[in-house]
ZAVEXLO-574239 format. One record per residue (C-alpha): y, z negated, x negated; residue in three letters. Coordinates in steps of 0.5 Angstrom, whole numbers, plus 500, padded with zeros to 3 digits. Layout:
BEGIN
YZXALA ...
***
This chain:
BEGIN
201622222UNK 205618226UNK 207620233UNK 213622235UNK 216625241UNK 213631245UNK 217638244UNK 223638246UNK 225642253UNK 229648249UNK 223649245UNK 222657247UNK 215660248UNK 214665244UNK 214673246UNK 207674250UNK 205680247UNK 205675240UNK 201671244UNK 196676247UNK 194678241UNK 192672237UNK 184672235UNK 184666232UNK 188659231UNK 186654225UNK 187647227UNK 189642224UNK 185635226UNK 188629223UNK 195628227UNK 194635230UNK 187635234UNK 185627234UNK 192623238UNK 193616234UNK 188613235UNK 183618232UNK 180620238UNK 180627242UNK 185628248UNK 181630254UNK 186636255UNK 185637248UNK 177637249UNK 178642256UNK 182646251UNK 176647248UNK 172649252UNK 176654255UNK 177658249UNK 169658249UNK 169661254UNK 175667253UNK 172668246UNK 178665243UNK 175663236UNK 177656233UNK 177654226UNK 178647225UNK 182646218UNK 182639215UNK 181634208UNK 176631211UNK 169633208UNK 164638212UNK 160631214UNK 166627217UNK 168634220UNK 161633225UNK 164627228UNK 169631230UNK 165637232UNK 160633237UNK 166630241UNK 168637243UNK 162640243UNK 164645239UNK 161648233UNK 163655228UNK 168657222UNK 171651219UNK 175650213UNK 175643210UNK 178640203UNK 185643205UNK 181650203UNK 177648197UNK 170649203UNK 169653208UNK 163654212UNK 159654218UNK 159646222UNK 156643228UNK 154637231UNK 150635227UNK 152637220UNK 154643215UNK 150649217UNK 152654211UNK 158654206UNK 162661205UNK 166658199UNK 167653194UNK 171650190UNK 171645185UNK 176641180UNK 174641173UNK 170635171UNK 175634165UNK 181634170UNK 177630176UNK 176625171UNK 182624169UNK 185624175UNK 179619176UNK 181615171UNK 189614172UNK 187612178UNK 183606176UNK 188604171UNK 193605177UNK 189600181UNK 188605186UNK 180606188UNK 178614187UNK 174617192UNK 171624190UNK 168628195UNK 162634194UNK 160638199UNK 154633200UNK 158626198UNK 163621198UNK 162617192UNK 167612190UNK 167606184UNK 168600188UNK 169598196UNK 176595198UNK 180596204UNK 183602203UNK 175605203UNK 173600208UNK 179604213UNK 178610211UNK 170609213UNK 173607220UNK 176614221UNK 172618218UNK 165614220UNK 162616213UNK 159611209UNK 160612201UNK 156611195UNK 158606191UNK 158609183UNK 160607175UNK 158614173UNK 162619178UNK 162625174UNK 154625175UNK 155626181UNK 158634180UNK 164637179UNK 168635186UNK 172639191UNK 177633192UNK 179627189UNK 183622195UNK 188617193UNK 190612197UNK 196608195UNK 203606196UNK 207613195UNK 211611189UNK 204610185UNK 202616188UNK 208621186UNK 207618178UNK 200618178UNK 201626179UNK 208626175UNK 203624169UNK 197628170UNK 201634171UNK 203637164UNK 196636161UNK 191637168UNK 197641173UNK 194648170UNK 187646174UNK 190642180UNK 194641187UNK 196634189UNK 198635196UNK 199630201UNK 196629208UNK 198623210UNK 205619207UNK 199614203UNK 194619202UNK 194625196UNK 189630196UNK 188632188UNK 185640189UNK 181646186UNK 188650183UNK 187656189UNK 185651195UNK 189653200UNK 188652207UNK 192659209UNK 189662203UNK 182660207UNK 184661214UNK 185669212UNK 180669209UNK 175668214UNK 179672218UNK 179678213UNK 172678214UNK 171678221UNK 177684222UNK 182680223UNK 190680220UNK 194675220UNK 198678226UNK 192676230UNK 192669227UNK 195662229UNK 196655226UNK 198648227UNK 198642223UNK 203637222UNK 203635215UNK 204637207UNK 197639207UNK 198645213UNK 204648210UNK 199653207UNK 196656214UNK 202656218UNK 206661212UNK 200665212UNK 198666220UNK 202670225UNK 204665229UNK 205659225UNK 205652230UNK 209645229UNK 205639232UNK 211635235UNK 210629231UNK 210635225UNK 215633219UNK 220636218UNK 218641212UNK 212643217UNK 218644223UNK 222648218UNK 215653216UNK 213653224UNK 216660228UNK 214655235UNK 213647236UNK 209644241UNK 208637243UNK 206631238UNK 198629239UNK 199624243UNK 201629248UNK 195634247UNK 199639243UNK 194642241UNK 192644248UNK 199647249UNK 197652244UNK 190654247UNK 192654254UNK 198659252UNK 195664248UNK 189663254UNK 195665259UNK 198671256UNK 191674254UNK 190673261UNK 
***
């Protein structure tokens, strides 16, 4: 998620007629809507406003949970559809917190103790996310850190699986630990999950079917949107499923280079409000 330049002079905008017909764009938030420093860009957050404006409907599509999506929310002003979990949840978020759920999806309490259990043999401290709670089994630096970002506090617990079954466990580690931890795990649990990475030290262990993109349709579906009236924007592993589904797939400038070849359009890298760029170019050729 580090930045990287903005996008180059010869990156052509697409056709107009393309843009004009978007209804819908799904936006990516760490390394896509917040810069480097996690914060929302003032172009970003007038963006926003905009689109409200012009009924351009914005569907914030993140790992993080409901909750940690608040924070985000209210710096923006924002509130509506929103996909967390890399599309094991969507709902209804504002300011405040979750107003509704339209779907969920969980891990097997078998796979996700596992995974659970790996983990800790492996020195990495798991952290398992229901809709309603972040629990891990002990605090450390990389929980600390993650607090910071996401300003949630967790529950600290021995007994995880108590808590119900999760829709996301996070690792965070040192890649080569993470890539054997899913290696290991995958020919007696794979049939029951995704391991994806949203961040170069972050690996999301998911419901088998969470799929950002497969989420982003869906609420399109229900609101009398096909994929052609959809855009989507991200940077990372994670976004990979949004931005092969939607019409108009988004590389942020920043994005790596799976998400560069997936993309049919790069806009700048978040410390240059790419995401702006998006929005304010689907505003102009809606006119």
């Amino acid at each position: 998620m580090s930045a990287g330049p903005g996008a180059p002079a010869d990156t052509p905008l697409p056709a107009r007629n393309i843009l004009a017909g978007i209804e819908m764009v799904g936006i990516d938030i760490d390394g896509t809507l917040l810069d480097a420093s996690h914060h929302v860009r003032p172009e970003v957050a007038a963006a926003f406003a905009a689109a409200r404006v012009a009924r351009l409907l914005l569907v914030l599509a993140s790992a993080r949970s409901p909750t940690a999506l608040a924070s985000v929310l209210a710096d923006l002003g924002h509130s509506g559809p929103a996909i967390c979990f890399s599309g094991a949840w969507t709902g209804e978020i504002g300011a405040a917190g979750p107003l509704g759920t339209t779907a969920e999806l969980t891990l097997p309490l078998a796979t996700a103790g596992a995974i659970a259990t790996a983990a800790t043999a492996a020195g990495i401290v798991p952290s398992w996310h229901t809709a309603g709670t972040w629990a891990v089994t002990a605090m450390g630096p990389t929980v600390e850190r993650e607090m910071a970002v996401t300003h949630e506090e967790p529950l600290v617990s021995a007994d995880l699986a108590a808590l119900g079954a999760p829709s996301k466990i996070l690792l965070i580690g040192p890649r080569p630990t993470l890539l054997a931890l899913r290696a290991a795990l995958l020919p007696a649990h794979g049939a029951a999950f995704n391991a994806v990475f949203s961040h170069d030290t972050y690996l999301e262990f998911l419901p088998k079917r969470a799929d950002k993109g497969t989420a982003l349709l869906a609420l399109a579906a229900g609101r009398g949107l096909s994929s052609t009236q959809v855009a989507a924007v991200g940077d990372g592993e994670n976004d990979l499923g949004m931005i092969r589904a939607a019409g108009l797939g988004v590389a942020m400038g920043n994005a790596i280079p799976q998400v560069h070849e997936a993309a049919a359009w790069r806009v700048a890298s978040n410390e240059h409000a790419g995401v702006a760029e998006l929005i304010n170019a689907v505003l102009w050729a809606r006119g």
